[in-house]
OpenMM code with the backbone's topology and positions (N, CA, C; nanometers):
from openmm import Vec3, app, unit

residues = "UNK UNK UNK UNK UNK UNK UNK UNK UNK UNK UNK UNK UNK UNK UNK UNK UNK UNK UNK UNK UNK UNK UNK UNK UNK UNK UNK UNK UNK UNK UNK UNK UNK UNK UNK UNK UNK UNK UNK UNK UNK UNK UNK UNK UNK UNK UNK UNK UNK UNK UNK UNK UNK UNK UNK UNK UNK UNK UNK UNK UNK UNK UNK UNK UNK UNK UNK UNK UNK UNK UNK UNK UNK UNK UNK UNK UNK UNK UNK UNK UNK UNK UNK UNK UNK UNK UNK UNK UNK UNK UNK UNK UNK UNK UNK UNK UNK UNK".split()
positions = [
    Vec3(0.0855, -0.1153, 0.0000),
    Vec3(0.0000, 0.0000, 0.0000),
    Vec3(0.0915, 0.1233, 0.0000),
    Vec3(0.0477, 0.2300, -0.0807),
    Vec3(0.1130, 0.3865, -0.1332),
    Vec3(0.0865, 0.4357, 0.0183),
    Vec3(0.2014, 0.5435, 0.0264),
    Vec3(0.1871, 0.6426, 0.1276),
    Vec3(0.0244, 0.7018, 0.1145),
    Vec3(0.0085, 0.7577, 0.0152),
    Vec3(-0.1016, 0.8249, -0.0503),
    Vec3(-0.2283, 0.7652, 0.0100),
    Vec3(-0.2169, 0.5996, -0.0646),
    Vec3(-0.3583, 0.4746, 0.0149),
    Vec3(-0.3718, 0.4702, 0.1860),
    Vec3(-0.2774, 0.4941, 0.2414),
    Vec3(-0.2139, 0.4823, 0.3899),
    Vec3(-0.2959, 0.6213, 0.4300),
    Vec3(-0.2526, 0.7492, 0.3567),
    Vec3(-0.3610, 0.8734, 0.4364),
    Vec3(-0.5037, 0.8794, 0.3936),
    Vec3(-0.5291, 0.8028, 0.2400),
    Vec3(-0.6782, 0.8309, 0.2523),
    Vec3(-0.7289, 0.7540, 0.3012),
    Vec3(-0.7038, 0.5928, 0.3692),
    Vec3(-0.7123, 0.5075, 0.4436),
    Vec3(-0.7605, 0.5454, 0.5858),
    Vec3(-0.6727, 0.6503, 0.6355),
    Vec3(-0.7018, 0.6677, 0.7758),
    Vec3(-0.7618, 0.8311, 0.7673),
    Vec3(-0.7902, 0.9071, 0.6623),
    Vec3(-0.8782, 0.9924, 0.6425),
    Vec3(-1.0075, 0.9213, 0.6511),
    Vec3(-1.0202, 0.8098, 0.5957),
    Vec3(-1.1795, 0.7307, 0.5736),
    Vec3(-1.2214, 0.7179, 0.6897),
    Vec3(-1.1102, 0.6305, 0.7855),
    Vec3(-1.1204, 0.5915, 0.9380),
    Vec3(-1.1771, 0.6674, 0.9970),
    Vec3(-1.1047, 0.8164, 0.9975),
    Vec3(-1.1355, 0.9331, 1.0975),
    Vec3(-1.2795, 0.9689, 1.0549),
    Vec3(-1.3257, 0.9750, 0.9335),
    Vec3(-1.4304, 1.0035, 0.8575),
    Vec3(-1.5654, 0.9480, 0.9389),
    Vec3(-1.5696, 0.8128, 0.9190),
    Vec3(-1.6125, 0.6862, 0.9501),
    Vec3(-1.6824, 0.7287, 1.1258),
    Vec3(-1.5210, 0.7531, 1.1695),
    Vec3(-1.5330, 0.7750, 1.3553),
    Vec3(-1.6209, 0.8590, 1.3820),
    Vec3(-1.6267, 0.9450, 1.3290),
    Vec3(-1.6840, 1.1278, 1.3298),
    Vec3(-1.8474, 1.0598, 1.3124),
    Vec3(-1.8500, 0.9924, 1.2203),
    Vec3(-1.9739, 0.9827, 1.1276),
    Vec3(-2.0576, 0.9115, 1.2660),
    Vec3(-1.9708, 0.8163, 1.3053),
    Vec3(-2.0562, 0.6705, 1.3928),
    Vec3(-2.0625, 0.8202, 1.5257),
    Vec3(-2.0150, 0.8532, 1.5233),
    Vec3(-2.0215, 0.9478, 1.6925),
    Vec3(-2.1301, 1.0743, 1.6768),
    Vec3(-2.1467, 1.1089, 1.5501),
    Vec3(-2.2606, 1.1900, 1.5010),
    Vec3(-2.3993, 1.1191, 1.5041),
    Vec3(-2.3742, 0.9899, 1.4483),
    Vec3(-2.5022, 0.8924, 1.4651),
    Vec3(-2.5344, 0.8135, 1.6282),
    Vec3(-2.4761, 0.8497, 1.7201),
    Vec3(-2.4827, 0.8286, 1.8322),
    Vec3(-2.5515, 0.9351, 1.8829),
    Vec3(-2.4952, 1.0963, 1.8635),
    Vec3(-2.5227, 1.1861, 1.9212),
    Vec3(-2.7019, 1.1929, 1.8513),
    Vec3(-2.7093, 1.1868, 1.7293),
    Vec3(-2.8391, 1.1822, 1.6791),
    Vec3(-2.9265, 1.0715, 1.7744),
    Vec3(-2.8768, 0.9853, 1.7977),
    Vec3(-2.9953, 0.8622, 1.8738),
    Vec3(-2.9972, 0.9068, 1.9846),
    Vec3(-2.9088, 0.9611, 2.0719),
    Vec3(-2.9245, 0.9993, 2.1780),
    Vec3(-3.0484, 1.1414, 2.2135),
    Vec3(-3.0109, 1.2164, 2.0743),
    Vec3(-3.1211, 1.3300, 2.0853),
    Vec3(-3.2340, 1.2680, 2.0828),
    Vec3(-3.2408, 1.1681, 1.9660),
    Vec3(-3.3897, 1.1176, 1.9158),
    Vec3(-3.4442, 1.0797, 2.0807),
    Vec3(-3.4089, 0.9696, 2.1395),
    Vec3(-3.4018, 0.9488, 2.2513),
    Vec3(-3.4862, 0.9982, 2.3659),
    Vec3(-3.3876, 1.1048, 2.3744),
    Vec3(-3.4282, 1.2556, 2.4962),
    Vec3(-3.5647, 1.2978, 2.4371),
    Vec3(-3.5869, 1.3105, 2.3544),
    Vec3(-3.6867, 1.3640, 2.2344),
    Vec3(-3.7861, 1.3270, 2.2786),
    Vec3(-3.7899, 1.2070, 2.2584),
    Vec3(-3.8945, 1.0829, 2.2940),
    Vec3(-3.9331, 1.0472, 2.4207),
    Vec3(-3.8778, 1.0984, 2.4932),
    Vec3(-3.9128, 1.0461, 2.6612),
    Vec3(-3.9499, 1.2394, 2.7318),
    Vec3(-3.9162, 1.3436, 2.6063),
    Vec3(-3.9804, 1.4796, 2.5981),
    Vec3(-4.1186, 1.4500, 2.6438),
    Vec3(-4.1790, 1.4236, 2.4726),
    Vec3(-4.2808, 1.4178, 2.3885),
    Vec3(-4.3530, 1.3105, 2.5022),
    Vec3(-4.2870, 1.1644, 2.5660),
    Vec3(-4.3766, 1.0847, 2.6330),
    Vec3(-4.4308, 1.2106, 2.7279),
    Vec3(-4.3690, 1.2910, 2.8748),
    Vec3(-4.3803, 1.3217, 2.9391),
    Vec3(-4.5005, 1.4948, 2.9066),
    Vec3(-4.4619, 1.4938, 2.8091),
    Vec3(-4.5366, 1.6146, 2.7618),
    Vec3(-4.7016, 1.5915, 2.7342),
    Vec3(-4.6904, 1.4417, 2.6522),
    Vec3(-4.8179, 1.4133, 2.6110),
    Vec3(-4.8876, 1.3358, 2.7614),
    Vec3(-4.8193, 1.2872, 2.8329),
    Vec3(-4.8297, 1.2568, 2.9915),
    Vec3(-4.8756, 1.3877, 3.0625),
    Vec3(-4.8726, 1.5169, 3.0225),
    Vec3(-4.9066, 1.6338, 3.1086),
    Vec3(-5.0376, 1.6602, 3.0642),
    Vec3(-5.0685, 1.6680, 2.8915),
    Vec3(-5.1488, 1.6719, 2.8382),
    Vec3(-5.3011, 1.5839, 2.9039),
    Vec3(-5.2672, 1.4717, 2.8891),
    Vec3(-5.3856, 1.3724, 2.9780),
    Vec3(-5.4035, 1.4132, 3.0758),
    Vec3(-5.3270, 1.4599, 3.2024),
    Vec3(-5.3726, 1.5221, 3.3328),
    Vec3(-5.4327, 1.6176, 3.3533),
    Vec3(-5.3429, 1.7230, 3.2118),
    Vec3(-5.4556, 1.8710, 3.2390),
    Vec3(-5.5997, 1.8541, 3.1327),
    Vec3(-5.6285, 1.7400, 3.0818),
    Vec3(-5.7505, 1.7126, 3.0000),
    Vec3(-5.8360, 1.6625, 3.1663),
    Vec3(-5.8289, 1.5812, 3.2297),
    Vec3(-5.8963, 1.4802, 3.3072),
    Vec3(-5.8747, 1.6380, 3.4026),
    Vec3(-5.8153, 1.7477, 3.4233),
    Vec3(-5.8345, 1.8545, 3.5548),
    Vec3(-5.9501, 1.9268, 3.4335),
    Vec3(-5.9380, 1.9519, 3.3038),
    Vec3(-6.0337, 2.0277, 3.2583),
    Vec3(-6.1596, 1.9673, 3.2364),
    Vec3(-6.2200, 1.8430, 3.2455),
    Vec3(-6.3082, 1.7835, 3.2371),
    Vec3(-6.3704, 1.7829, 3.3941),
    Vec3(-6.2732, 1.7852, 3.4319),
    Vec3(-6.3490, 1.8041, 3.6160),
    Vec3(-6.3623, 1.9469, 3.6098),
    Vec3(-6.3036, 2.0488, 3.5932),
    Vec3(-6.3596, 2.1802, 3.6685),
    Vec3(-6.4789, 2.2000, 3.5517),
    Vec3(-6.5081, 2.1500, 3.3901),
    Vec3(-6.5606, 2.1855, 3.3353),
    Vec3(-6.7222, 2.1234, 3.3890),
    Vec3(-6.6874, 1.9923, 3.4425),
    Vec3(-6.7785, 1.9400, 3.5070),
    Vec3(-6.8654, 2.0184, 3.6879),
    Vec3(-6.7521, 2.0727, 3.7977),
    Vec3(-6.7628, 2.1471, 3.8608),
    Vec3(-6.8426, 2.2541, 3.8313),
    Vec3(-6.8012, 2.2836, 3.7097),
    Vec3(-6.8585, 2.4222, 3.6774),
    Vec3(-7.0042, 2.4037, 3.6173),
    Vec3(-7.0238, 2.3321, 3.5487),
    Vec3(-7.1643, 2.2709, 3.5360),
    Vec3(-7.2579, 2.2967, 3.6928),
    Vec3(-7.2437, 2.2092, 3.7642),
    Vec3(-7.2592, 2.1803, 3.8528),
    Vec3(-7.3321, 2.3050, 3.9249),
    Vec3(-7.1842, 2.4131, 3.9824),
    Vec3(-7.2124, 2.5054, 4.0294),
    Vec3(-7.3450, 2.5981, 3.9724),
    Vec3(-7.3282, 2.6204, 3.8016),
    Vec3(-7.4223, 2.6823, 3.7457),
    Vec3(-7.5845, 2.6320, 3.7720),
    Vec3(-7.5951, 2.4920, 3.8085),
    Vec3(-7.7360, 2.4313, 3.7814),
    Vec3(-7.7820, 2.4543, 3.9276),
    Vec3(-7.6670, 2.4590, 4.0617),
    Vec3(-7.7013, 2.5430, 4.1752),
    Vec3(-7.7673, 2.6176, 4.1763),
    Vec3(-7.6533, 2.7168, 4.1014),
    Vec3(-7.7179, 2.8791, 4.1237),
    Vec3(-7.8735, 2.8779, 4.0449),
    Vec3(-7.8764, 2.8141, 3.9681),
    Vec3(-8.0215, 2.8498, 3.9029),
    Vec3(-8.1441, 2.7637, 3.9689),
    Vec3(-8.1101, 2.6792, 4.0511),
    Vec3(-8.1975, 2.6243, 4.1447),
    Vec3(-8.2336, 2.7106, 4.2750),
    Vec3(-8.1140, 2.7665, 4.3202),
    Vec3(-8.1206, 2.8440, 4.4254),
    Vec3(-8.1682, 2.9542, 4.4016),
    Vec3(-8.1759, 3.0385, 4.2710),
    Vec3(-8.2329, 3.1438, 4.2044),
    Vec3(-8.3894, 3.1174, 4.2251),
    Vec3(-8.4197, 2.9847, 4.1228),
    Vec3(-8.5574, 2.9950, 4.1234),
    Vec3(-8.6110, 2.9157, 4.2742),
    Vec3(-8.5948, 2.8772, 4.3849),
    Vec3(-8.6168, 2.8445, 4.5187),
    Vec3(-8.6243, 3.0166, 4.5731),
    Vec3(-8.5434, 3.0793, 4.5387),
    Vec3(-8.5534, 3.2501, 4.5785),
    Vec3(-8.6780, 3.2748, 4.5319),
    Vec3(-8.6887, 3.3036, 4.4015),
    Vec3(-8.8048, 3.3679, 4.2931),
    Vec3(-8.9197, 3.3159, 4.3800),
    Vec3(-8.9505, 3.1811, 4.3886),
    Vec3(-9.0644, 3.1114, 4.4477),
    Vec3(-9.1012, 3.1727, 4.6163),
    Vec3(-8.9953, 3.1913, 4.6671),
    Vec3(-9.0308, 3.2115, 4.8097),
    Vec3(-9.0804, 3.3787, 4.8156),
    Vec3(-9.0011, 3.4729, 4.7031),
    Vec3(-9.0754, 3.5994, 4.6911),
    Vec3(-9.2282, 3.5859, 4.6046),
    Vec3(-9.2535, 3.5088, 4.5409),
    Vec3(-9.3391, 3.4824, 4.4768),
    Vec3(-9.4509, 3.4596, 4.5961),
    Vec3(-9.4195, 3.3600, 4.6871),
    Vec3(-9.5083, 3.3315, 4.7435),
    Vec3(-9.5380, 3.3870, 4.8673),
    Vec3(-9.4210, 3.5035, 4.9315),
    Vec3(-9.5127, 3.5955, 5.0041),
    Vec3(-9.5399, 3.6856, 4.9471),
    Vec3(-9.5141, 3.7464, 4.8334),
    Vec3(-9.6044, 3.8453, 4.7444),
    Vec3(-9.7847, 3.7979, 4.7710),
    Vec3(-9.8049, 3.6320, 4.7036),
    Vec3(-9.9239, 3.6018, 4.6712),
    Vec3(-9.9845, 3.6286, 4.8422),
    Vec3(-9.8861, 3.5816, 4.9717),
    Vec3(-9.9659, 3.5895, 5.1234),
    Vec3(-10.0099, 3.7357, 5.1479),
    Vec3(-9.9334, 3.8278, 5.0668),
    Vec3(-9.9783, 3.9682, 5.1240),
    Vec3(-10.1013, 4.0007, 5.0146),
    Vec3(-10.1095, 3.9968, 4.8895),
    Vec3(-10.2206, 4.0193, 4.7885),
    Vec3(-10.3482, 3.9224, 4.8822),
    Vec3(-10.3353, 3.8161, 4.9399),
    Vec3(-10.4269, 3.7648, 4.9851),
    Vec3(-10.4994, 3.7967, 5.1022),
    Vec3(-10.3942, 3.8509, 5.1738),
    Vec3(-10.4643, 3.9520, 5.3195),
    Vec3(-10.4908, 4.0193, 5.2863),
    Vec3(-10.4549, 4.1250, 5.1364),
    Vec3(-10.5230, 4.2371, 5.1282),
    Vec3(-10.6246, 4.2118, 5.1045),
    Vec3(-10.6640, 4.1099, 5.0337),
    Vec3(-10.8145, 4.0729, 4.9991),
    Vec3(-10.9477, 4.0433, 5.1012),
    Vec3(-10.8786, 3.9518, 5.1665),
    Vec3(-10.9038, 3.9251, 5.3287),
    Vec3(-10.9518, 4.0382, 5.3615),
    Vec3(-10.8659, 4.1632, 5.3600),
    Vec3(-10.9181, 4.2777, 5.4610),
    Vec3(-11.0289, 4.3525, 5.3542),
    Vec3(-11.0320, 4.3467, 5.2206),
    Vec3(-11.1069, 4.4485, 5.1281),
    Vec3(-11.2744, 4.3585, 5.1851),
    Vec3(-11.2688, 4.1915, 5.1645),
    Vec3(-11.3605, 4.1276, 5.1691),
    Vec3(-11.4415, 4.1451, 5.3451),
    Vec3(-11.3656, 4.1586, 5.4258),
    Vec3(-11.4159, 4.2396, 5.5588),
    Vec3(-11.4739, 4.3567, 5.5722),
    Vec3(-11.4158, 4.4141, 5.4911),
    Vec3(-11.4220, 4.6116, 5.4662),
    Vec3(-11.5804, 4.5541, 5.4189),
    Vec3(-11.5964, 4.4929, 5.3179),
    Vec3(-11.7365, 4.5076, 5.1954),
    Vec3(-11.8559, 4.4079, 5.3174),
    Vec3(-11.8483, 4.3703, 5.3964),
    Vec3(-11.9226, 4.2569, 5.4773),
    Vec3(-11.9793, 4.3504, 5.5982),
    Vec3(-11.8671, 4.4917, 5.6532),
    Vec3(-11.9270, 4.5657, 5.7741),
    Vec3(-12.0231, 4.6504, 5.7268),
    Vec3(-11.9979, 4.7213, 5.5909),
    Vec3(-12.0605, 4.7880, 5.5048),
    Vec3(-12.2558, 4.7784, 5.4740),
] * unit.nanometer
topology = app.Topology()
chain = topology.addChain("A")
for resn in residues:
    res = topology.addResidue(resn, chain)
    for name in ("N", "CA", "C"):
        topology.addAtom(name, app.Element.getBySymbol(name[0]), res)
């Protein structure tokens, strides 16, 4: 073998080395990447299952308030109707002394 075959020989080598240590460093990113993306899409599911609960909470709360609204409405409703009815009470007394 030529001097010449001897350096592009161990130019290839070094070539070669570089190349396999680049393709290491690549798997290693891919890698990290991948156990990213697991942990990311792992956060994703937790804050879906917290937004399905407060979205659910929040349901909830709303069908309260509008129960407790109309339980209000009803209880003014219905001493409105006790006082219209004494007034009547008293008009129907008023028309009886008469």
């Amino acid at each position: 073998m030529t001097g010449e075959e001897e350096l592009d020989l161990l130019k290839l080598e070094y070539h070669i080395h570089k190349l396999m240590e680049l393709v290491e460093k690549q798997q290693n990113e891919i890698a990290s990447l991948r156990a990213e993306l697991a942990a990311k899409n792992e956060k994703i599911v937790q804050q879906d299952q917290a937004l399905d609960i407060a979205e659910t909470k929040n349901k909830t709360l709303l069908t309260s308030r509008v129960i407790i609204a109309n339980e209000a409405e009803a209880h003014q409703s219905k001493h409105r109707l006790e006082g219209l009815i004494r007034e009547i009470d008293r008009c129907i007394a008023l028309l009886q002394t008469e």
